[in-house]
TORKOL-4160 file (C-alpha; in steps of 0.2 Angstrom, whole numbers, padded with zeros to 4 digits, m for minus):
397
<pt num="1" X="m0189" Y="0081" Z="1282"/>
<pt num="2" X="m0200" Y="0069" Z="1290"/>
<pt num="3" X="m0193" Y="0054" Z="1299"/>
<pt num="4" X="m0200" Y="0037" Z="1296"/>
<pt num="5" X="m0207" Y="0028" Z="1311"/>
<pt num="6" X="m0199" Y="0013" Z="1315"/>
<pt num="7" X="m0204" Y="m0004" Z="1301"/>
<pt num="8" X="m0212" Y="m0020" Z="1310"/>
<pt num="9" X="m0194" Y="m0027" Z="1306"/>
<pt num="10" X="m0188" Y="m0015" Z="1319"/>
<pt num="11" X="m0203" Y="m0018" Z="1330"/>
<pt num="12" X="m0197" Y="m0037" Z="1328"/>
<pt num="13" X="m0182" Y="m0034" Z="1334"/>
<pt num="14" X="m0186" Y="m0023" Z="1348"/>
<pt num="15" X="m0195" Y="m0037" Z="1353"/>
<pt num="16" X="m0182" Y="m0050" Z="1353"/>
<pt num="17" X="m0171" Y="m0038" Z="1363"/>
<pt num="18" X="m0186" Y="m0038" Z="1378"/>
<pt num="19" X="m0185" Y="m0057" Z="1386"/>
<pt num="20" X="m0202" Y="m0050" Z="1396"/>
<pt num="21" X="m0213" Y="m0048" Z="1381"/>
<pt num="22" X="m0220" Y="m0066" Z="1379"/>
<pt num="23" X="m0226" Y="m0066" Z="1397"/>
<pt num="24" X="m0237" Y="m0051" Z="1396"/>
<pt num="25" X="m0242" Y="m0036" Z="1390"/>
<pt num="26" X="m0234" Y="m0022" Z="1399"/>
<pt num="27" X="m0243" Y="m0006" Z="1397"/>
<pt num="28" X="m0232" Y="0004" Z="1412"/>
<pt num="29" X="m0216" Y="0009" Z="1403"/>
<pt num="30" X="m0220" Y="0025" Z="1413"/>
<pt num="31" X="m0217" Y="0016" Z="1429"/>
<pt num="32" X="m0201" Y="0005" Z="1424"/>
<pt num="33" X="m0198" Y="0000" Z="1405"/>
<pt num="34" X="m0198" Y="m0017" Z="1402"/>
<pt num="35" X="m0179" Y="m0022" Z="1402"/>
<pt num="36" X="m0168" Y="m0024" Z="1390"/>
<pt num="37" X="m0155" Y="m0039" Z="1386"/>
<pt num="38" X="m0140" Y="m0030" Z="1380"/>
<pt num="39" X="m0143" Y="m0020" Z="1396"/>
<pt num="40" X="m0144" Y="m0035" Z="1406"/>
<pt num="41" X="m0129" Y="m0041" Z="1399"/>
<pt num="42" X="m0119" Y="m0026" Z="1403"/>
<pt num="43" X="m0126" Y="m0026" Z="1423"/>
<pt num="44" X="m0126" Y="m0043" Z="1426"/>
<pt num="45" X="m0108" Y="m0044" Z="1418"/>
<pt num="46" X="m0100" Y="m0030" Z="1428"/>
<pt num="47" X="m0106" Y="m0039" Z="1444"/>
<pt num="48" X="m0099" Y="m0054" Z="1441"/>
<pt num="49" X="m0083" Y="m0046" Z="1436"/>
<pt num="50" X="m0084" Y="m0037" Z="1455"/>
<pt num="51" X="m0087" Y="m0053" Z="1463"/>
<pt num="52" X="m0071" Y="m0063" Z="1451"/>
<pt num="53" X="m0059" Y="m0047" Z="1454"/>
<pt num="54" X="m0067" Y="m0035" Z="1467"/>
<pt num="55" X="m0076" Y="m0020" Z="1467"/>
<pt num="56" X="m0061" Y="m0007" Z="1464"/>
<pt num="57" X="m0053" Y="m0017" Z="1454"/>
<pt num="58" X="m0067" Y="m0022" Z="1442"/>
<pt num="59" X="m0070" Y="m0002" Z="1440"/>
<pt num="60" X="m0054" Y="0000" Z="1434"/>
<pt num="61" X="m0055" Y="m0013" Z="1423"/>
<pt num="62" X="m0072" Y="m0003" Z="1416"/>
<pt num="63" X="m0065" Y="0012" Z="1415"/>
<pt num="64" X="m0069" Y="0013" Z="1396"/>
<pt num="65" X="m0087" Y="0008" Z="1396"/>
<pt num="66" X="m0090" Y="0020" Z="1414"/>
<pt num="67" X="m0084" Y="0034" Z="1402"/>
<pt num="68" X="m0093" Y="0028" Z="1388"/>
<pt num="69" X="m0110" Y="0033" Z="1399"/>
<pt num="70" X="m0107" Y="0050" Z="1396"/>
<pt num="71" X="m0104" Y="0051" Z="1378"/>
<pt num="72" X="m0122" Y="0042" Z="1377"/>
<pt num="73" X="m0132" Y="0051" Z="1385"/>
<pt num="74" X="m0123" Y="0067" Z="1379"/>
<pt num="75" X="m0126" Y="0060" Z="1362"/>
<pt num="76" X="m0144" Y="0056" Z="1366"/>
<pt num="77" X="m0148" Y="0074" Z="1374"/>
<pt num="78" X="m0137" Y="0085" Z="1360"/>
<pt num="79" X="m0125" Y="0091" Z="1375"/>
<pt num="80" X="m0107" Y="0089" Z="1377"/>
<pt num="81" X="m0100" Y="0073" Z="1387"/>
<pt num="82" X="m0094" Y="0086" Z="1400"/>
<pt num="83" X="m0110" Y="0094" Z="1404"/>
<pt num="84" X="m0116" Y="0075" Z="1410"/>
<pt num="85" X="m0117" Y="0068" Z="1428"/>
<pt num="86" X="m0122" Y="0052" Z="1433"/>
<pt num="87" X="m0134" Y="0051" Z="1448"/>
<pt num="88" X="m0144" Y="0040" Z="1457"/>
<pt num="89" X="m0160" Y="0044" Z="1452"/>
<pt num="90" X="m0170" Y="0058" Z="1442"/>
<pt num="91" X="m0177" Y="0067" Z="1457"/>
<pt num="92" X="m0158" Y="0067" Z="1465"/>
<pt num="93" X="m0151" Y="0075" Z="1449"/>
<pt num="94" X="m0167" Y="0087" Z="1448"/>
<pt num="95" X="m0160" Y="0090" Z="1469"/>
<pt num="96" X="m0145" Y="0094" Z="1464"/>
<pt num="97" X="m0147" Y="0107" Z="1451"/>
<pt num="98" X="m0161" Y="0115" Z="1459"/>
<pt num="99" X="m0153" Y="0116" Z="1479"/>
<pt num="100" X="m0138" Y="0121" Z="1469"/>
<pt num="101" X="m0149" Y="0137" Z="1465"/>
<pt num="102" X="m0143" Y="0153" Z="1478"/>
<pt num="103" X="m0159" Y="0159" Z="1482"/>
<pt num="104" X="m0164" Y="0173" Z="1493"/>
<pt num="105" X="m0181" Y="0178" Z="1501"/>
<pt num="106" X="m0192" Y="0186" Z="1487"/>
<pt num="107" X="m0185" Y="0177" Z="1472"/>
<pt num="108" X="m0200" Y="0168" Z="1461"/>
<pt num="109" X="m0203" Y="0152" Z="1452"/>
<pt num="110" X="m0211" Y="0149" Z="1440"/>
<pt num="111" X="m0220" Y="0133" Z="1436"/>
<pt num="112" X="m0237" Y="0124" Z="1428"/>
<pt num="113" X="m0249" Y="0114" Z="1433"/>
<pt num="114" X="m0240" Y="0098" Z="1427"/>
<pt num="115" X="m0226" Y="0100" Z="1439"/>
<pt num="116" X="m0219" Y="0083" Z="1450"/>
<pt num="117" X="m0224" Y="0082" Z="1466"/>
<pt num="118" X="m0206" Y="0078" Z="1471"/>
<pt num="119" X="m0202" Y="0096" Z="1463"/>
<pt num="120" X="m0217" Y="0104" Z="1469"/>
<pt num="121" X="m0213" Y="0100" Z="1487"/>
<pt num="122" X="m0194" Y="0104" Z="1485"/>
<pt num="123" X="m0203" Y="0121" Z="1478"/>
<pt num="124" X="m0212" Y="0121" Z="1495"/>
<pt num="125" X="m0196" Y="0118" Z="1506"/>
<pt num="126" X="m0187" Y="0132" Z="1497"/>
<pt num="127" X="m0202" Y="0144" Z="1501"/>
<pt num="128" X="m0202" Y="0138" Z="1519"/>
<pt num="129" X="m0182" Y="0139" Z="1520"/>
<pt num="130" X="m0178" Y="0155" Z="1509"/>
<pt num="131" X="m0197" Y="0165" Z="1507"/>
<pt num="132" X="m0195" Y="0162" Z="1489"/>
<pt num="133" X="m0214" Y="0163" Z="1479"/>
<pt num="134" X="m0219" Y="0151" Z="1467"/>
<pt num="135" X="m0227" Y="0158" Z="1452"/>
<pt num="136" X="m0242" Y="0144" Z="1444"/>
<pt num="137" X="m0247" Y="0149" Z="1426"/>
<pt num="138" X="m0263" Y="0140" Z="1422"/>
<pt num="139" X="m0264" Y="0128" Z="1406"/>
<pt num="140" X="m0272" Y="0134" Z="1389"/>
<pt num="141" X="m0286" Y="0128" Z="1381"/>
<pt num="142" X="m0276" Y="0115" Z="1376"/>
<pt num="143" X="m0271" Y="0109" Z="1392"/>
<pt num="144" X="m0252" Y="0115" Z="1389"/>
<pt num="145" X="m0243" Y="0126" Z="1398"/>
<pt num="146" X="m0249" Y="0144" Z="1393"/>
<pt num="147" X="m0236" Y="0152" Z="1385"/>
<pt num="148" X="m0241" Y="0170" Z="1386"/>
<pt num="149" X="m0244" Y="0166" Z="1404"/>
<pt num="150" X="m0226" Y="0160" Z="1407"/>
<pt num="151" X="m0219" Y="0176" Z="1400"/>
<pt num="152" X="m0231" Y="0186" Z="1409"/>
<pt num="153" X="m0228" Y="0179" Z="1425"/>
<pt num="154" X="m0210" Y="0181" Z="1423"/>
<pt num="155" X="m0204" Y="0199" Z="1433"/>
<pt num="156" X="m0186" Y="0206" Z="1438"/>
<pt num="157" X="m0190" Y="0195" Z="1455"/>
<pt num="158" X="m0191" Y="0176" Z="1444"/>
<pt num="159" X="m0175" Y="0166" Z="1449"/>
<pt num="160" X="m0181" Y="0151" Z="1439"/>
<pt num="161" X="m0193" Y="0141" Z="1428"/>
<pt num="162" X="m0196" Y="0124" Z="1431"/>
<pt num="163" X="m0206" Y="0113" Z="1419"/>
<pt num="164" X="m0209" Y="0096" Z="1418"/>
<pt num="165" X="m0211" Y="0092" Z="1401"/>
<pt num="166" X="m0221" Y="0075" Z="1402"/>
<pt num="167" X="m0233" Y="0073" Z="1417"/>
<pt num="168" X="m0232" Y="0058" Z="1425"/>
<pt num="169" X="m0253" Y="0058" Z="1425"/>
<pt num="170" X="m0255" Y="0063" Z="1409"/>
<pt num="171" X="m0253" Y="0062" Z="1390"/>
<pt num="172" X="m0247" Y="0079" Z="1388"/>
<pt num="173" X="m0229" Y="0083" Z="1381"/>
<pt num="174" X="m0226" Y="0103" Z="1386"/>
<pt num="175" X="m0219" Y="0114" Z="1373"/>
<pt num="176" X="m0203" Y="0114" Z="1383"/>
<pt num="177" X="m0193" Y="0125" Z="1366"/>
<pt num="178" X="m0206" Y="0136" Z="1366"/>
<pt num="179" X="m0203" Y="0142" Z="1385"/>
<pt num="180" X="m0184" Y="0141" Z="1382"/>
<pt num="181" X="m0186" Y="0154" Z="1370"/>
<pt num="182" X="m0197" Y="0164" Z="1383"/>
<pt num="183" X="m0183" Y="0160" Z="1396"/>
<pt num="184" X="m0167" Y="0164" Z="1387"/>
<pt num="185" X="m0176" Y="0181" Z="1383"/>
<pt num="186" X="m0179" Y="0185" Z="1400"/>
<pt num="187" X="m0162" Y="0179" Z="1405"/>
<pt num="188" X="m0167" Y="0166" Z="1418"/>
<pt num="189" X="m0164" Y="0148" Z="1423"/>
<pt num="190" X="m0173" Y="0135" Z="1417"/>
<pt num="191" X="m0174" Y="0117" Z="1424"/>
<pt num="192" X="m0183" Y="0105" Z="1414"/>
<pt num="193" X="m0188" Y="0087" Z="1420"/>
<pt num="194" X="m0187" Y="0076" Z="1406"/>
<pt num="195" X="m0189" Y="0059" Z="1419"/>
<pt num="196" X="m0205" Y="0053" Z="1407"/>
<pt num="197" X="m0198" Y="0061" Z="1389"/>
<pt num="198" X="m0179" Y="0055" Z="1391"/>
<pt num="199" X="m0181" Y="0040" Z="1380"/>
<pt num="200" X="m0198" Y="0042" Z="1375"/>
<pt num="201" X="m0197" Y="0057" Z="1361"/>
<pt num="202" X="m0182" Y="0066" Z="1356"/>
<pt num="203" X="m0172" Y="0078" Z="1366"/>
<pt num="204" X="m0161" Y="0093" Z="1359"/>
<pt num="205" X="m0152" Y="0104" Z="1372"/>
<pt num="206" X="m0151" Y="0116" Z="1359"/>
<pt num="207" X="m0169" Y="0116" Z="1354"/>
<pt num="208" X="m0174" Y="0116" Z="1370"/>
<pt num="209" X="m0165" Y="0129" Z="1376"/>
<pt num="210" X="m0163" Y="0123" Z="1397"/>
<pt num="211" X="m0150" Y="0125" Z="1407"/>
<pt num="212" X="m0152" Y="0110" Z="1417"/>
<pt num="213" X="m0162" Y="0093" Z="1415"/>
<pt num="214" X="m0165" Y="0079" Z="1425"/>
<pt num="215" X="m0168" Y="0063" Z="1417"/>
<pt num="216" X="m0169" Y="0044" Z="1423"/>
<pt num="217" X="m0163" Y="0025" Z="1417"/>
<pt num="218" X="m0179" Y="0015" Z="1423"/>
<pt num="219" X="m0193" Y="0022" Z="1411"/>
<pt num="220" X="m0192" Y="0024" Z="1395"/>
<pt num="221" X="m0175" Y="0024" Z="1391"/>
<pt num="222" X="m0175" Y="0005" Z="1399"/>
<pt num="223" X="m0158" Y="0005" Z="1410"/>
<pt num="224" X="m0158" Y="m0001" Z="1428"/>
<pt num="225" X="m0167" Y="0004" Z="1441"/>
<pt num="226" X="m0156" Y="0017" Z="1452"/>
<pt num="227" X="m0148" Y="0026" Z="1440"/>
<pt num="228" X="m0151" Y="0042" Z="1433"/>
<pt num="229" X="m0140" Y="0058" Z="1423"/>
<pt num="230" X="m0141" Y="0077" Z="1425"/>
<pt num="231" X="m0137" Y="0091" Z="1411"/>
<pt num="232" X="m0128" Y="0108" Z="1416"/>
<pt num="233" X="m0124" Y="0119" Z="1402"/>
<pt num="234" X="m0106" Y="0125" Z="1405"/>
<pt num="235" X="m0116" Y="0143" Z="1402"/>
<pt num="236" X="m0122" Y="0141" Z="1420"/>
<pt num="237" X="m0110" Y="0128" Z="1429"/>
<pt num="238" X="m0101" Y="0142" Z="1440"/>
<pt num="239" X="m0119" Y="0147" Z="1445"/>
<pt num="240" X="m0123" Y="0133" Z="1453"/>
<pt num="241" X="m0116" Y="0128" Z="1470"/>
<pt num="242" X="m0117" Y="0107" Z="1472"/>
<pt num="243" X="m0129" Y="0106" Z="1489"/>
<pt num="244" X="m0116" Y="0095" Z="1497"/>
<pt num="245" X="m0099" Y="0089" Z="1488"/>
<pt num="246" X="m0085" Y="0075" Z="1490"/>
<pt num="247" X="m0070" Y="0069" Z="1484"/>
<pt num="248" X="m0079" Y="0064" Z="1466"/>
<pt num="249" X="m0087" Y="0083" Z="1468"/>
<pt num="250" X="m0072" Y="0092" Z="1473"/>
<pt num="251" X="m0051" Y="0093" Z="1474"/>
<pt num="252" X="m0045" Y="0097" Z="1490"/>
<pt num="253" X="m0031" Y="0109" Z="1489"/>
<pt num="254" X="m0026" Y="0110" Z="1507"/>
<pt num="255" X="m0028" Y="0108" Z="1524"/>
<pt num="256" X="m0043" Y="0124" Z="1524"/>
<pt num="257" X="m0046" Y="0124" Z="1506"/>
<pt num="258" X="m0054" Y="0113" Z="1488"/>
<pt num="259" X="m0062" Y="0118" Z="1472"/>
<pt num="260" X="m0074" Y="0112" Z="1462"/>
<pt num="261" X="m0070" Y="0100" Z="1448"/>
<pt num="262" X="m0071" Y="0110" Z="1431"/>
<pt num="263" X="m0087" Y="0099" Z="1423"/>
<pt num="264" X="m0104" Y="0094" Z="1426"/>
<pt num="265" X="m0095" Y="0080" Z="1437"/>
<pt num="266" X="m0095" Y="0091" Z="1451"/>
<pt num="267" X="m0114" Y="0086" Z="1455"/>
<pt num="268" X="m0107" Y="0068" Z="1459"/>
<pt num="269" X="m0105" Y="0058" Z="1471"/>
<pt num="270" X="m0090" Y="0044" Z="1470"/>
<pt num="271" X="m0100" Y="0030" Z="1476"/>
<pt num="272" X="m0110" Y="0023" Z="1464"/>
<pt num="273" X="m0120" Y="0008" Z="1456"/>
<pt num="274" X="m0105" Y="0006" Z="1444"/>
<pt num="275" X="m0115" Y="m0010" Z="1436"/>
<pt num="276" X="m0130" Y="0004" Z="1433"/>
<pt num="277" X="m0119" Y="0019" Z="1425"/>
<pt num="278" X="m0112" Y="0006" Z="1411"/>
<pt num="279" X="m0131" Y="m0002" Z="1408"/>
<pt num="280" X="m0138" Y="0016" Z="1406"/>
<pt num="281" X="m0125" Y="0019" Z="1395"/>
<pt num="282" X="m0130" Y="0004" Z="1384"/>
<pt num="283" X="m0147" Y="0010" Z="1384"/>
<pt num="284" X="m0146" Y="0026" Z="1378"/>
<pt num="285" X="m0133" Y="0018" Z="1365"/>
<pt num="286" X="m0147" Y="0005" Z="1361"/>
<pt num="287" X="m0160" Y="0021" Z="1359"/>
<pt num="288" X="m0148" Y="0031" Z="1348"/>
<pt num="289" X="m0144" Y="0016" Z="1336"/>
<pt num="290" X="m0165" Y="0015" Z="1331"/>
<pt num="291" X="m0164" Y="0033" Z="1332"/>
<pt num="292" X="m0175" Y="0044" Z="1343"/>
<pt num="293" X="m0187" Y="0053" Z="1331"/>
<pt num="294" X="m0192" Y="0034" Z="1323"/>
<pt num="295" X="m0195" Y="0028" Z="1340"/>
<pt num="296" X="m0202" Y="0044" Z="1346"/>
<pt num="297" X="m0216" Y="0043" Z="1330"/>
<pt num="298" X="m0218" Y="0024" Z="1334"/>
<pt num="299" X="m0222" Y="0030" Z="1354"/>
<pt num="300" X="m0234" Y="0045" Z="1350"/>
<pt num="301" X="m0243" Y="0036" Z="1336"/>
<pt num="302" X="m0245" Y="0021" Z="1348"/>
<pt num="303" X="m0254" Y="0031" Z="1360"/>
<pt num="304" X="m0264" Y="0041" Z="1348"/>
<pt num="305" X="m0271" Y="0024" Z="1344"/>
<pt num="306" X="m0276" Y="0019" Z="1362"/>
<pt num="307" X="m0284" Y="0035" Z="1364"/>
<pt num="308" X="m0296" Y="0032" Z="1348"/>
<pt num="309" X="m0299" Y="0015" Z="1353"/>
<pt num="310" X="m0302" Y="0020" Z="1370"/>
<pt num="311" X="m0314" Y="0033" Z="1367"/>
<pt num="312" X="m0325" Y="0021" Z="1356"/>
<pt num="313" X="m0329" Y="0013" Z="1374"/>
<pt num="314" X="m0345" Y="0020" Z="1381"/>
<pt num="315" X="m0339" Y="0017" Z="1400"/>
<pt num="316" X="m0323" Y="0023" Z="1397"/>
<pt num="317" X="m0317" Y="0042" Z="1398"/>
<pt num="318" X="m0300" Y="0047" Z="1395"/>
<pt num="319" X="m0292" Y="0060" Z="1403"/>
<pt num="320" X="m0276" Y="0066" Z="1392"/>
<pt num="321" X="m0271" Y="0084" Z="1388"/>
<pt num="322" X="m0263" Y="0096" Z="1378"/>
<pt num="323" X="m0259" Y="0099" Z="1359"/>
<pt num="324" X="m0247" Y="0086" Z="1360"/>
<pt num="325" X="m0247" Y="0068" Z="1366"/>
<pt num="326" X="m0237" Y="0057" Z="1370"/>
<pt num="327" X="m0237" Y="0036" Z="1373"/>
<pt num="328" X="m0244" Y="0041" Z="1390"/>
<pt num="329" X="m0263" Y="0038" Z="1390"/>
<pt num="330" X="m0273" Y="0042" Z="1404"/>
<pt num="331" X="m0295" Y="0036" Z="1411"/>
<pt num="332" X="m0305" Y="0030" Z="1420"/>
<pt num="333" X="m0322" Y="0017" Z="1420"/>
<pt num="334" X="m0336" Y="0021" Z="1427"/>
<pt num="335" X="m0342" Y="0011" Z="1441"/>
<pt num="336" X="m0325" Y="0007" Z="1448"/>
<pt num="337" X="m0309" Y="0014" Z="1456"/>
<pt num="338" X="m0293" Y="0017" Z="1445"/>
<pt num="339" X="m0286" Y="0004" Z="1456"/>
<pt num="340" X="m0300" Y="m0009" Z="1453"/>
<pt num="341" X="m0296" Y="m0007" Z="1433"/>
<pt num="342" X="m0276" Y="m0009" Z="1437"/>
<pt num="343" X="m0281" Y="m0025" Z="1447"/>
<pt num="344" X="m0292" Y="m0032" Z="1435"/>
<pt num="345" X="m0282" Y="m0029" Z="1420"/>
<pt num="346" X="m0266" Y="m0038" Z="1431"/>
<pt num="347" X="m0276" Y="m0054" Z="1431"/>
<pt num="348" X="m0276" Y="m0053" Z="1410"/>
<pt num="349" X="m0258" Y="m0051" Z="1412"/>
<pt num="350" X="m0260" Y="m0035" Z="1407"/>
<pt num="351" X="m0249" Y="m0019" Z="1417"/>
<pt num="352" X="m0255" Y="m0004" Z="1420"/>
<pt num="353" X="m0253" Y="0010" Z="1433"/>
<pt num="354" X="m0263" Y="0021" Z="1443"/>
<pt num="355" X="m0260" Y="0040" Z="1444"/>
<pt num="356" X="m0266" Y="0049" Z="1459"/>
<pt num="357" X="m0270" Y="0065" Z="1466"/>
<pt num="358" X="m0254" Y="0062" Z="1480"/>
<pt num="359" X="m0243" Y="0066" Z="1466"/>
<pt num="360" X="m0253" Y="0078" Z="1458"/>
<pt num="361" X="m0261" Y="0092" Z="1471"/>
<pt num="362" X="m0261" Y="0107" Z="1457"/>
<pt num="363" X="m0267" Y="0094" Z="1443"/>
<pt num="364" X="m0280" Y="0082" Z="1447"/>
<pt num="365" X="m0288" Y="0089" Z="1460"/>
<pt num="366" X="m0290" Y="0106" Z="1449"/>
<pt num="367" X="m0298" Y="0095" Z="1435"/>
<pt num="368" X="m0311" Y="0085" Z="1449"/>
<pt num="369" X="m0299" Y="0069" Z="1448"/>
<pt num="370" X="m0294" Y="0060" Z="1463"/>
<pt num="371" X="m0284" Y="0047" Z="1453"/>
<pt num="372" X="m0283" Y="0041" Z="1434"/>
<pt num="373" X="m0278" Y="0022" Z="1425"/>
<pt num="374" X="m0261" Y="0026" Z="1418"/>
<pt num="375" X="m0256" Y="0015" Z="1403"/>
<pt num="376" X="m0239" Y="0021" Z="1394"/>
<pt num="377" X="m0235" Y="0011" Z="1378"/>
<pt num="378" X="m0217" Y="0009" Z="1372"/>
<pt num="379" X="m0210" Y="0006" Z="1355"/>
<pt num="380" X="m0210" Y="m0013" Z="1357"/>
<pt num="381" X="m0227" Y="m0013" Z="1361"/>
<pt num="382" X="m0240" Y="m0019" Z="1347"/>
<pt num="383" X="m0257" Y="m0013" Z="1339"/>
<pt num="384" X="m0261" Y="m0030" Z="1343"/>
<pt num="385" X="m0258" Y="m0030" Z="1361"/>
<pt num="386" X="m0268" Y="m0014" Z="1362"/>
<pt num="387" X="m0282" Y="m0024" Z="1353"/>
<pt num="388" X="m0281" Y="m0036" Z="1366"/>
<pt num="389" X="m0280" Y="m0021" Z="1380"/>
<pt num="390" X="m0297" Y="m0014" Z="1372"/>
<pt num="391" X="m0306" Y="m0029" Z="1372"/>
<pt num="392" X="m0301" Y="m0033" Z="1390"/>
<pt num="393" X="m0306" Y="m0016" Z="1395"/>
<pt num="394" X="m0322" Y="m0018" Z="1384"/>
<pt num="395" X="m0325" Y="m0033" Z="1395"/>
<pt num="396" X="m0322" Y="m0024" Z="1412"/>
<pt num="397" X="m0332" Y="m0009" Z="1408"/>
């Protein structure tokens, strides 16, 4: 069946739910989306409610919509409400899956060449603490992950595949259920970031296929800043050993004794930006209720249409890969630095980002880049306003 995108009624309303969109044109919902009133609502509400009863005391009083938190995003992943934690941030709740990994000297990653430089490093760290390997399959002709390279580079040694399913520098979306299947069949674990496609196309655990997946509040699902969730399939929980643990993680039994709490819980710490957990849960609510394949095809098609645009200027190269793309577009202008066109476009209160090789080592460097414009559009955003990007960019170029 195919899925509508989302009608300019929906659009309108989208609209009317994002109080920034009449004072620019924000083309950097890969950095932070722009934010959302009922999310608003929710954070600033709890905070006042802390400052009118007390912290403890307001938690209490929010127990229901703290709990709530996990049946959205468990709803918005295809998961179960027990296989969600709540953590700070995406990279904390990557942390805490992957250095919850046993490894010993000789075990293998293995990654692509789209891979975080957050995750890459952590890679690094574990190679310097443990003498794991890391396994890079090269892209396809597509830009993708190479499929047959994944399975080939999987051996009896492989402890892990990571994948980040949408770069941060690029419009690629990786076939992220095309390497479960090659992961499930090998029998390894597989951690997938999803910190740029939670919120930005659908996600299905079950389609997937991944053990574990890291996602964050502050792109494109548009909750607070600071907040972030983390999926472990009960399959793998007992595999995992939390990298530090407290009284939120773990029961303690006795004086020389604890365990684990039975859930994906364990991975949490019990203090928390209580305000941020309840506005995150309003947001993927808020996603769910437009549906995430409508906004999904709204998002893609968005960028498609940047990217045809975009290649009509003769100045103008883009830079986007693979045989899917996302809202995520990616260029440079010849004649100035990334960083010039960001700063140029800012004074038409217009926001974009810049992508650069620091955060990309086995990316951009490999493709002669040292850094790239980053402009990711987001459901609200008009074919209007990307008229109006054009013809500023037309202007600059």
């Amino acid at each position: 069946m195919i899925v509508p995108s989302l009608s300019h009624q929906d659009v309108g309303l989208l609209r009317e739910d994002t109080p920034g969109v009449g004072q620019l044109i924000h083309f950097n919902n890969a950095g932070t989306g722009l934010a959302l009133a009922p999310v608003l609502e929710a954070v600033k509400g709890h905070l006042d409610l802390e400052a009118r009863l007390g912290g403890y005391e307001a938690a209490a009083a929010a127990s229901a919509d703290m709990d709530a938190f996990y049946t959205s995003l468990a709803a918005l992943i295809g998961s179960k409400p027990r296989e969600i934690a709540y953590v700070e941030n995406a990279t904390r709740a990557w942390d805490m899956a992957f250095y919850g990994i046993d490894f010993k000297r000789g075990d293998r990653i293995v990654t692509g060449r789209a891979e975080y430089v957050s995750n890459y490093v952590a890679f690094l760290q574990m190679k310097r603490r443990k003498g794991i390997e890391i396994d890079i399959v090269e892209d396809d002709a597509s830009g993708q992950i190479d499929l047959k390279g994944v399975k080939a580079a999987i051996t009896s040694r492989t402890r892990l595949v990571a994948l980040t399913h949408v770069p941060t520098f690029s419009g690629l979306i990786n076939p992220a259920e095309d390497v479960g299947e090659i992961a499930r069949a090998a029998k390894v674990l597989y951690l997938l970031d999803a910190c740029q496609s939670a919120g930005q196309i659908p996600l299905n655990i079950g389609d997937i296929g991944c053990h574990m997946l890291s996602g964050t509040g502050r792109k494109y699902l548009r909750g607070p800043r600071g907040t972030g969730f983390l999926y472990v399939s009960d399959e793998v929980l007992d595999q995992l050993d939390p990298p530090f643990v407290d009284l939120q993680a773990a029961n303690w039994i006795d004086e020389s004794s604890y365990e684990l709490v039975p859930h994906a819980r364990r991975f949490e710490t019990w203090e928390r930006y209580v305000a941020g957990q309840i506005g995150l849960g309003v947001a993927a609510s808020y996603a769910i209720g437009f549906g995430m394949e409508r906004i999904g095809n709204r998002i893609c098609a968005l960028g498609a249409q940047l990217r045809s645009e975009l290649s009509g200027l003769a100045d103008v190269t883009l830079h986007d890969k693979g045989q899917r793309k996302g809202g995520i577009v990616t260029f440079t202008v010849d004649g100035e630095t990334p960083v010039q066109t960001k700063e140029r476009l800012a004074a038409a209160n217009i926001n974009v980002s810049v992508s650069t090789a620091g955060s990309a080592r086995i990316d951009l460097p490999h493709r002669g880049l040292d850094a790239v414009v980053r402009a990711s559009l987001h459901a609200f955003n008009t074919e209007a306003e990307i008229e109006l990007f054009v013809k500023a960019l037309g202007k600059i170029a």
